[in-house]
C-alpha positions in Angstrom: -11.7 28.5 -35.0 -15.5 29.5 -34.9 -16.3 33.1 -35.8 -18.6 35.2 -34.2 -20.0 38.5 -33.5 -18.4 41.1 -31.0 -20.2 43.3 -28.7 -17.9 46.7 -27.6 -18.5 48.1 -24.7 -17.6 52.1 -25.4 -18.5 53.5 -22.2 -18.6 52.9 -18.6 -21.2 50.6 -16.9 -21.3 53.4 -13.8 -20.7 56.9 -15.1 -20.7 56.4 -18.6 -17.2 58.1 -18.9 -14.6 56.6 -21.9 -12.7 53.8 -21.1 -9.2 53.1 -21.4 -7.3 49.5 -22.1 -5.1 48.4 -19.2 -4.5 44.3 -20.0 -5.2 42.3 -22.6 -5.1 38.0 -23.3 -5.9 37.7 -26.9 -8.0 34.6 -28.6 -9.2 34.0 -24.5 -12.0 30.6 -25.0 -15.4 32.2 -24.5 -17.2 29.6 -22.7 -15.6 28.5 -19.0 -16.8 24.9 -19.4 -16.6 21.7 -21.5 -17.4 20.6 -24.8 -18.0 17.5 -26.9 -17.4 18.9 -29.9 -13.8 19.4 -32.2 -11.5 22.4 -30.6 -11.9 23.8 -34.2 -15.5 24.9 -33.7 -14.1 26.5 -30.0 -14.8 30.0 -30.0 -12.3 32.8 -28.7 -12.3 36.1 -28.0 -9.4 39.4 -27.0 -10.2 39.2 -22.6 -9.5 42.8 -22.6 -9.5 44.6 -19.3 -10.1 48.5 -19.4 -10.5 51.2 -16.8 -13.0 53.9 -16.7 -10.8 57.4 -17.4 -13.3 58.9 -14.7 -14.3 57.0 -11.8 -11.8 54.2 -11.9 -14.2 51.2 -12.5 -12.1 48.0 -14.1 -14.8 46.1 -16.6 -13.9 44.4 -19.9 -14.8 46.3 -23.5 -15.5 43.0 -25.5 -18.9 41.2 -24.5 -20.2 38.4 -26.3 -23.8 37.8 -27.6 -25.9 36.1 -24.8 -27.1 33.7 -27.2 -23.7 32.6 -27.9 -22.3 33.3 -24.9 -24.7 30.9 -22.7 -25.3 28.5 -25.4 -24.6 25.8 -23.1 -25.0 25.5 -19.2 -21.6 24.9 -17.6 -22.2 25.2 -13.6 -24.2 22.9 -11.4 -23.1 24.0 -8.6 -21.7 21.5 -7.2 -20.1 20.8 -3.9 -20.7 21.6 -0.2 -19.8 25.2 -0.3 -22.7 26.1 -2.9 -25.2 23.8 -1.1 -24.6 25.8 2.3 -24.7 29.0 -0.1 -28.7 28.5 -0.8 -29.2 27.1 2.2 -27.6 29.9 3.5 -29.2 32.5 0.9 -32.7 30.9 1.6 -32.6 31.4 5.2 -31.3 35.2 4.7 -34.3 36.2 2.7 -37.2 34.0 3.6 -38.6 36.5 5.8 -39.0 38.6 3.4 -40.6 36.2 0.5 -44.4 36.6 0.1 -46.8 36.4 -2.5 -45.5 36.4 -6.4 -41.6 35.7 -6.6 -39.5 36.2 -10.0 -36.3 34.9 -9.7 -33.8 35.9 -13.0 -31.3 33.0 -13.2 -32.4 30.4 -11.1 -32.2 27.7 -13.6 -30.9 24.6 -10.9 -33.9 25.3 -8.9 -31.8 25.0 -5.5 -33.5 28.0 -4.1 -37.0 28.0 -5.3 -37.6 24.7 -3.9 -36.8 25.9 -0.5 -38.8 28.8 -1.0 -41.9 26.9 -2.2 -42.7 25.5 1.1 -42.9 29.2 3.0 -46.6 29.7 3.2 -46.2 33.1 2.6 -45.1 32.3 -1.0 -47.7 31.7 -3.8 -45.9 31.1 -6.8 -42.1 31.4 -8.1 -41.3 32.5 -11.5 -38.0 31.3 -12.7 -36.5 33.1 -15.9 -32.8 30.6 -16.8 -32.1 29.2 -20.6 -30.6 26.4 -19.2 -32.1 24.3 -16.3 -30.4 21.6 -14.8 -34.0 19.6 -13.8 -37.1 18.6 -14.4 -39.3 19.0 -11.7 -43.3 18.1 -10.4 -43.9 22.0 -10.4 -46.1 23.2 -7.6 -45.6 26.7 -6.9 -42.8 26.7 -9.3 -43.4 28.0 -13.2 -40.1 27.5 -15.1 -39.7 30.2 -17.7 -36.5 28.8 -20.3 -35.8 32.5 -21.2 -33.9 35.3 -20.6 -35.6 37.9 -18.5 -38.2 40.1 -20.5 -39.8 42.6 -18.1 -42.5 42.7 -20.7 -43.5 39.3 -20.2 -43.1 39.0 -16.5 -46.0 39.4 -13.9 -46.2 41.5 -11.4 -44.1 40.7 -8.4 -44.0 41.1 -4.3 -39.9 40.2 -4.9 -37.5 40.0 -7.3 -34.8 37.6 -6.4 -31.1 36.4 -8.3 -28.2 35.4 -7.1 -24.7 35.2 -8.7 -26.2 37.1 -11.5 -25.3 41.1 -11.1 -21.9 40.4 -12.2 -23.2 38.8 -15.9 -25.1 41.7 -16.6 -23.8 43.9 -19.4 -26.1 47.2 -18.5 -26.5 46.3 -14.8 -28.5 50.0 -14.3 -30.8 49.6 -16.8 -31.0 45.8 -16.5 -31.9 46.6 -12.5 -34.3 49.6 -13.3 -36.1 47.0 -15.6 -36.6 44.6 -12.8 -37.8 47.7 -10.4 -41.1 47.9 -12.9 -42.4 44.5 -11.8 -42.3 46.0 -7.9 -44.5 48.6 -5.8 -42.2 50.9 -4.1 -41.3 49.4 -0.4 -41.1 45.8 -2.1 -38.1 44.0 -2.5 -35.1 42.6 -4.1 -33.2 40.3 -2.6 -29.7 39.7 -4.0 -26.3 37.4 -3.7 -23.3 39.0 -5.5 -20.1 38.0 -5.8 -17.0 40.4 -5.0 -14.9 40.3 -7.3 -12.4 43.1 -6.3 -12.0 40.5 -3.1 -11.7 37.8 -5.0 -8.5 39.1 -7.3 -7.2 41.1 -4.4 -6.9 36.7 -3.4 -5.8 36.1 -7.2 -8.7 33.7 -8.2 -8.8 33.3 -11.2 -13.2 32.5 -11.5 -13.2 36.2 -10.7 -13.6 38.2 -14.0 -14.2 36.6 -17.3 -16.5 36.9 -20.4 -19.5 36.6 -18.0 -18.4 38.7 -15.1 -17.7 41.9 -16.8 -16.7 44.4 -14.5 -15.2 44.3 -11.5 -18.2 44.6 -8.4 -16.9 45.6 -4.6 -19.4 45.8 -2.3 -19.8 50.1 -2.8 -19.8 49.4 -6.7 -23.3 47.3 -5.7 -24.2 49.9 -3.2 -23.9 52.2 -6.1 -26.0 50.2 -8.8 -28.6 49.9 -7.0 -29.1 53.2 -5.8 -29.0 54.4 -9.7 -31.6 51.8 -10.4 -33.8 52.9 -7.7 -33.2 50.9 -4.5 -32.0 51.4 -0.9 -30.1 48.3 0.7 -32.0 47.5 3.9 -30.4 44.4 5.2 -27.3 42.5 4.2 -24.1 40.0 5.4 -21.3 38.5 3.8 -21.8 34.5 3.4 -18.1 34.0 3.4 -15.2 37.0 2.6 -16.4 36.6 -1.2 -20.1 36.6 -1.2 -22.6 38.9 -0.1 -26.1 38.9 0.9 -28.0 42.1 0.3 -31.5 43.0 0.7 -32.6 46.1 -1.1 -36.1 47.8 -1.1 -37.9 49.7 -4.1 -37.9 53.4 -3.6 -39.5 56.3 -5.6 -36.1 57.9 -7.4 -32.7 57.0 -8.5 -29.5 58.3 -7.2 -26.9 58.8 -9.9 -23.6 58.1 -8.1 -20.4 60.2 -8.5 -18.1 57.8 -6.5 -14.7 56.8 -7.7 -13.5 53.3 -7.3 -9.4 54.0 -7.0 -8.0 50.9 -5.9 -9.6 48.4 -8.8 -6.4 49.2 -11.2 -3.8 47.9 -8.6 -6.2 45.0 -7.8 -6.1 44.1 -11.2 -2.5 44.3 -12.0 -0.9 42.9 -8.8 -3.5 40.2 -9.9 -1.7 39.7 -13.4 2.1 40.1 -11.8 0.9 37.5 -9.4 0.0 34.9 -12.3 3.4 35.2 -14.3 5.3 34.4 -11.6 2.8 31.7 -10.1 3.2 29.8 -14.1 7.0 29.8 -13.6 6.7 28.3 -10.2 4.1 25.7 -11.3 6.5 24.8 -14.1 9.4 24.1 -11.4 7.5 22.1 -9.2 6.5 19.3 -12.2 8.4 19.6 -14.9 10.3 16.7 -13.4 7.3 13.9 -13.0 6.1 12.1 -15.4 3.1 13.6 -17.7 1.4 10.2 -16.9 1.6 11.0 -12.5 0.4 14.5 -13.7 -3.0 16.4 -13.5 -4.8 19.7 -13.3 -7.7 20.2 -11.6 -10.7 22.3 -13.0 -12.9 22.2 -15.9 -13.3 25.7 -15.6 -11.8 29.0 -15.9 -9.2 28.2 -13.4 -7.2 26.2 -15.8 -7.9 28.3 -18.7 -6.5 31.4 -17.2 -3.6 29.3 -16.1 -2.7 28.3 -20.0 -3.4 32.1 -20.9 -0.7 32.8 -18.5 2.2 30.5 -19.8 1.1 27.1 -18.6 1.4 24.3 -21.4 -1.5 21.8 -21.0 1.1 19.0 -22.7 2.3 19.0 -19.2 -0.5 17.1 -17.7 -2.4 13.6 -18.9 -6.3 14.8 -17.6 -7.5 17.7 -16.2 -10.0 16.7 -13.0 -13.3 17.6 -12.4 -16.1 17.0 -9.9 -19.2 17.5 -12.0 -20.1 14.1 -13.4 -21.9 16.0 -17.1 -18.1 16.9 -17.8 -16.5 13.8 -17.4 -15.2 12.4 -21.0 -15.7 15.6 -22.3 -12.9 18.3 -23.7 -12.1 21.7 -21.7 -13.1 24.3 -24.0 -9.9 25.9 -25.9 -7.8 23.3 -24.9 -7.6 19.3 -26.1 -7.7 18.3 -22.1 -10.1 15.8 -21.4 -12.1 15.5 -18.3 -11.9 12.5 -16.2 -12.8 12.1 -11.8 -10.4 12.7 -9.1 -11.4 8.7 -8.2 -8.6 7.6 -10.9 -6.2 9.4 -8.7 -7.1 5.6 -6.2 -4.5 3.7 -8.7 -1.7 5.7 -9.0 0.6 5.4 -6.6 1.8 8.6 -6.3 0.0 11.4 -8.3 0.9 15.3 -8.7 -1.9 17.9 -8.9 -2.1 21.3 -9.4 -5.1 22.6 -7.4 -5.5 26.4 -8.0 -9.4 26.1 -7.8 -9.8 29.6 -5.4 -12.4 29.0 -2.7 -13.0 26.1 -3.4 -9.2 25.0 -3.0 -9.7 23.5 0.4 -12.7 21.8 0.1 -11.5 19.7 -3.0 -8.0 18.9 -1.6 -9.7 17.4 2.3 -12.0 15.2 -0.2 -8.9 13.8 -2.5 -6.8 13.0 0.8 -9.8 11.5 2.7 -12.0 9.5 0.0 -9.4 9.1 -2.9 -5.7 8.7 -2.0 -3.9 10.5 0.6 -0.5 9.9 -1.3 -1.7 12.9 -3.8 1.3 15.3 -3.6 -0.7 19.0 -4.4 0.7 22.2 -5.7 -1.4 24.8 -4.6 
């Protein structure tokens, strides 16, 4: 096992009060993706959960460098429901989009290229490490960095989506941003919420890179402390939220308490340890050959965390073409497409995948082979 450097979070990312452990999954893999490398160099960490003694707030205490932590890319968003998301996301905040654009975390471009063809828009500064293409650049200017206010020009909007949740000092991290704006400009943001998403047990919800647990008042709430008022917003799906928010002159320090995030969070874990056992029930009668998992990702991991022996299936299944052959981080699954699931006869999967459950079962039965017997 690599070793590595830990990062402790000592007090809360809202209040700042003293935090409290509440659940814990030691030696949890650090990166939610696959490798190609020997397990041996796979790098864990403790997942542990802990709850601000003050206002409630559920966010994890050991962070990992971001150097080490997003070493490697490990989401192309891939499927139908992230293609209508920017879509979706573009035609939200297009109005809005004029002159300079900084977009932190952008790296597969998906949004930037439909807002290069608003004439309002002059250029679009994109600040990712990893980018998943190489493009003609027009009014795009790909930055492979992690956002550095001091290096980033001024700006008539401050875009990122799916990236709130990865910040380790959201506040600050937010405030920083702010200093690229005039007051009355805006930031335009899509956030995940997670306390919906665990209420729904899914397990992509919190993990080394979504550290605390955002509802839709905990956003409300950071941005207000970082100096902005939301002006416009709507949910893409139960899940996701759109949110427009413009620059103001002062901060708001919030004094809000966020009850409910400690039930969330262990119904979530009850939920789990009794879903394993069921899993179990379901195939420990088929054949290890007949028998697959489905996701590359955290989904699986957390699965194993929770009981679930990864002897008891031959691949683990995965959309994204840059994964197939490879290893799922922490574990000695390898990756292979749903399409081998044509020449069995009569294949077992386990599909936990969360949102995305639905879409990915309607594609096996349609395209692949409608025999696939799923445990969901």
């Amino acid at each position: 096992m690599a070793e590595h450097k830990t990062i402790i979070r000592a007090n809360c990312i809202i209040c700042k009060g003293s935090l409290e452990s509440v659940h814990s999954f030691p030696e949890f893999p650090i990166f939610m993706g696959t490798s190609e490398e020997s397990r041996q160099n796979d790098i864990y960490e403790d997942l542990n959960f802990t709850k601000c003694k003050n206002c409630g707030c559920i966010q994890l205490s050991n962070l990992i460098p971001l150097d080490t932590l997003y070493k490697n890319s490990h989401n192309a968003s891939v499927g139908k429901t992230w293609g209508r998301h920017h879509l979706e996301f573009y035609e939200f905040i297009k109005s809005y989009a004029k002159g300079t654009l900084v977009e932190v975390g952008g790296g597969n471009l998906h949004l930037a290229k439909y807002l290069e063809n608003e004439s309002a828009v002059g250029r679009i500064v994109v600040y990712d490490v990893n980018t998943y293409e190489d493009i003609n650049p027009t009014k795009i200017e790909i930055r492979k960095e992690f956002f550095n206010v001091g290096t980033a020009p001024k700006a008539d909007m401050i875009i990122h989506s799916h990236l709130l949740e990865h910040l380790y000092n959201p506040i600050d991290d937010l405030t920083d941003m702010g200093k690229l704006l005039d007051r009355g400009s805006y930031m335009a943001i899509a956030v995940p919420l997670i306390d919906k998403m665990l209420a729904d047990n899914f397990t992509n919800a919190m993990n080394f890179e979504h550290t605390f647990m955002t509802s839709y008042e905990l956003i409300e709430d950071i941005l207000e402390s970082a100096g902005f008022t939301i002006i416009d917003n709507r949910n893409f799906n139960p899940y996701v939220s759109f949110i427009v928010a413009k620059k103001t002159s002062a901060t708001t320090n919030t004094s809000r308490i966020y009850p409910n995030q400690l039930e969330i969070l262990d119904n979530f874990v009850k939920y789990h340890l009794e879903e394993v056992k069921r899993i179990k029930e379901n195939i420990w009668n088929y054949s290890r050959e007949n028998t697959f998992i489905f996701g590359a990702h955290i989904f699986t991991q957390y699965l194993i965390k929770f009981g679930l022996d990864e002897g008891l299936f031959s691949n683990i299944l995965d959309n994204d073409d840059r994964k197939i052959g490879n290893r799922l981080y922490g574990t000695d699954l390898i990756v292979k497409s749903p399409k081998i699931l044509k020449d069995i006869e009569n294949p077992i999967l386990v599909l936990k995948a969360a949102q995305y459950t639905e879409e990915i079962k309607k594609d096996i039965l349609e395209n692949i082979n409608p025999n696939t017997k799923f445990i969901l």
